[in-house]
NUBANU-137236 format. One record per residue (C-alpha): residue number from 1; residue in three letters; z, y, x. Coordinates in steps of 0.001 Angstrom, whole numbers, always signed. Layout:
BEGIN
<pt><num>NUM</num><residu>Ala</residu><pz>Z</pz><py>Y</py><px>X</px></pt>
...
END
This chain:
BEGIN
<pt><num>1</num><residu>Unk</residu><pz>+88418</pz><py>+64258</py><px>+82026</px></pt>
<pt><num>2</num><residu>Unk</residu><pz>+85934</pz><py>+61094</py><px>+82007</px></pt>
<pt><num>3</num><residu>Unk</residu><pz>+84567</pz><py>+59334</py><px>+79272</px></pt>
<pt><num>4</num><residu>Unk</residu><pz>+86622</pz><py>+56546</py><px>+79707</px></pt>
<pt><num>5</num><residu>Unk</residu><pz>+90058</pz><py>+58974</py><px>+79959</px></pt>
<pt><num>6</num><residu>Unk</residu><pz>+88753</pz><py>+60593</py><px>+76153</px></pt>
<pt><num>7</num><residu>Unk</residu><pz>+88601</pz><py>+57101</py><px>+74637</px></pt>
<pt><num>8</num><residu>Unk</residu><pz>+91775</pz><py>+55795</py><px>+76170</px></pt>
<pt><num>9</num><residu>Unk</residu><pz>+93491</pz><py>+59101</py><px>+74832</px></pt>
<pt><num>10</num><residu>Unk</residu><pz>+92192</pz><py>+58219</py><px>+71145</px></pt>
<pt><num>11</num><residu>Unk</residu><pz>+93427</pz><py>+54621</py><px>+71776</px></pt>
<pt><num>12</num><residu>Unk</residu><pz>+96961</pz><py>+55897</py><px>+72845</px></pt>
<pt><num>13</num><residu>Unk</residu><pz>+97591</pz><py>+57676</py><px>+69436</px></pt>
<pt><num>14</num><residu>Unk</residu><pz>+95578</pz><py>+55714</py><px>+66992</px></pt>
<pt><num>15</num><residu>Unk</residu><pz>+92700</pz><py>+58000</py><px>+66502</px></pt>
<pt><num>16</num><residu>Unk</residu><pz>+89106</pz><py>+57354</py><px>+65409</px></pt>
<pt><num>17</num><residu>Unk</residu><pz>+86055</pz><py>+59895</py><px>+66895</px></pt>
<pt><num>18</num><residu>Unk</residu><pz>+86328</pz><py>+61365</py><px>+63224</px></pt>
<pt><num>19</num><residu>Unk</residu><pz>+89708</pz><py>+62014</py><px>+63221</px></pt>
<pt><num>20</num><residu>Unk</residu><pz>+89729</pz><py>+63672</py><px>+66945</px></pt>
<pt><num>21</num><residu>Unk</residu><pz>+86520</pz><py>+65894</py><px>+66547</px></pt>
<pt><num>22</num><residu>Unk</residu><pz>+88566</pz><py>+66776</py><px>+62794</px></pt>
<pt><num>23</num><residu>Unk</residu><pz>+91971</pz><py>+67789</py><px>+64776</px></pt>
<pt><num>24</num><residu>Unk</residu><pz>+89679</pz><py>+69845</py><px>+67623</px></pt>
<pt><num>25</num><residu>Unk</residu><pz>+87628</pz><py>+71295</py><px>+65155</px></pt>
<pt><num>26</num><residu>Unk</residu><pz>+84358</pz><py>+70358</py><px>+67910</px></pt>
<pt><num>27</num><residu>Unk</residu><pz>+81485</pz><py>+67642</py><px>+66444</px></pt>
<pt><num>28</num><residu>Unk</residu><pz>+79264</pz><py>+68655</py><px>+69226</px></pt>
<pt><num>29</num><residu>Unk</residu><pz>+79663</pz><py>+67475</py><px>+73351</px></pt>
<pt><num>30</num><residu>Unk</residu><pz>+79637</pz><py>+70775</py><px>+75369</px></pt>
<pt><num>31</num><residu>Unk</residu><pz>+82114</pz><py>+72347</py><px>+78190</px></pt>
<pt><num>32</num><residu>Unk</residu><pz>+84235</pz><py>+74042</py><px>+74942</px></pt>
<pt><num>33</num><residu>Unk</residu><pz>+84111</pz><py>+71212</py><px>+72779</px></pt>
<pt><num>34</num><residu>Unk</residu><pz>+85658</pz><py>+68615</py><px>+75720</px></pt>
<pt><num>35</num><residu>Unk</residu><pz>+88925</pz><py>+71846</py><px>+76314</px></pt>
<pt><num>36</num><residu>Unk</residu><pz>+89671</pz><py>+71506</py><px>+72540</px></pt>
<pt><num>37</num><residu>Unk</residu><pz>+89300</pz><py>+67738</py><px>+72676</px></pt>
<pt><num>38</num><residu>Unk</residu><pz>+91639</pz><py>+67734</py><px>+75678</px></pt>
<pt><num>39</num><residu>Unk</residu><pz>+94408</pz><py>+70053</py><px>+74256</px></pt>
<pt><num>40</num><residu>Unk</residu><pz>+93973</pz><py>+68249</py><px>+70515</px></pt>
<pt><num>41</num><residu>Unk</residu><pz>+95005</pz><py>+65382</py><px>+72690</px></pt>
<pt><num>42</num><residu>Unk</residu><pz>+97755</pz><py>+66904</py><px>+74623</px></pt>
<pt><num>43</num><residu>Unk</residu><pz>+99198</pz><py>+68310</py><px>+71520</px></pt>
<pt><num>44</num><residu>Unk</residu><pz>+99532</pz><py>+65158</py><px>+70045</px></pt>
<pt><num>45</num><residu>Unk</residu><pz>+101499</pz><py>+63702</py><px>+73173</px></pt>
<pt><num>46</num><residu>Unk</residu><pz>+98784</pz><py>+62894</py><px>+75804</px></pt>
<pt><num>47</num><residu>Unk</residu><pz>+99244</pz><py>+63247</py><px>+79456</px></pt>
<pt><num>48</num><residu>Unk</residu><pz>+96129</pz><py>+63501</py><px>+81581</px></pt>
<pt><num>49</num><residu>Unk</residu><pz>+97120</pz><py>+63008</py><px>+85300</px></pt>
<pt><num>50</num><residu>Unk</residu><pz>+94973</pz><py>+63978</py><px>+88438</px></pt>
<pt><num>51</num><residu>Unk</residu><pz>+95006</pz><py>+61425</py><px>+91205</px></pt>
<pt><num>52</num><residu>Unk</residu><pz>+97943</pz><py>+60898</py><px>+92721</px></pt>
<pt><num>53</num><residu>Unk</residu><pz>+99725</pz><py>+62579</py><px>+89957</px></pt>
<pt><num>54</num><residu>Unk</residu><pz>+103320</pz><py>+61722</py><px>+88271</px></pt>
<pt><num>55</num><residu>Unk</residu><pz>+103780</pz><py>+60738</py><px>+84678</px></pt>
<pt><num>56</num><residu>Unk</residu><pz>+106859</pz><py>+62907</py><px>+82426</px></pt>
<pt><num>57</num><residu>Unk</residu><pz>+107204</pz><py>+59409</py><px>+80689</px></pt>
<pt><num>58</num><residu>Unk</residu><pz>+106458</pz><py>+55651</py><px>+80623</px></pt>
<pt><num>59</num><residu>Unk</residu><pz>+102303</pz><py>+55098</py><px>+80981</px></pt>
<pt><num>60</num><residu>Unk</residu><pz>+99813</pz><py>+53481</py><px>+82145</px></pt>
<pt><num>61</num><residu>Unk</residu><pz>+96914</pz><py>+54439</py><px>+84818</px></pt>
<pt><num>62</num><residu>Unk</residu><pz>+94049</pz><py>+52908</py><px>+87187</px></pt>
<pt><num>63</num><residu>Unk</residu><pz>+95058</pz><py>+52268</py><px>+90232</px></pt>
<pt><num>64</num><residu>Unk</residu><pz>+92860</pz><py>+53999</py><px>+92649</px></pt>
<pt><num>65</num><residu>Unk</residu><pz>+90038</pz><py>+52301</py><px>+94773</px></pt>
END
């Protein structure tokens, strides 16, 4: 997950940095904190695709280079 995928998650659902580091219970960046981050995210609807990969739902995504 990129920097840019973490702050278009928060986007998607209306979240601040406060309110996602409060639902993951993480303030600090390490390896752990990004995994609760990411599944604080999926739990509140987020998809995170790999490339090439196929949304559930209706999304968005960057098309590759």
């Amino acid at each position: 997950m990129t920097g840019n995928q973490l702050q278009a998650a928060r986007n998607l659902i209306g979240w601040s940095q406060a309110q996602l580091a409060e639902a993951s219970g993480r303030v600090a960046a390490s390896a752990r904190a990004v995994e609760a981050i990411r599944a604080a995210l999926e739990a509140h609807g987020v998809q995170f695709l790999e490339a090439g990969g196929v949304a559930q739902g209706p999304g968005i995504a960057v098309k590759g280079e």
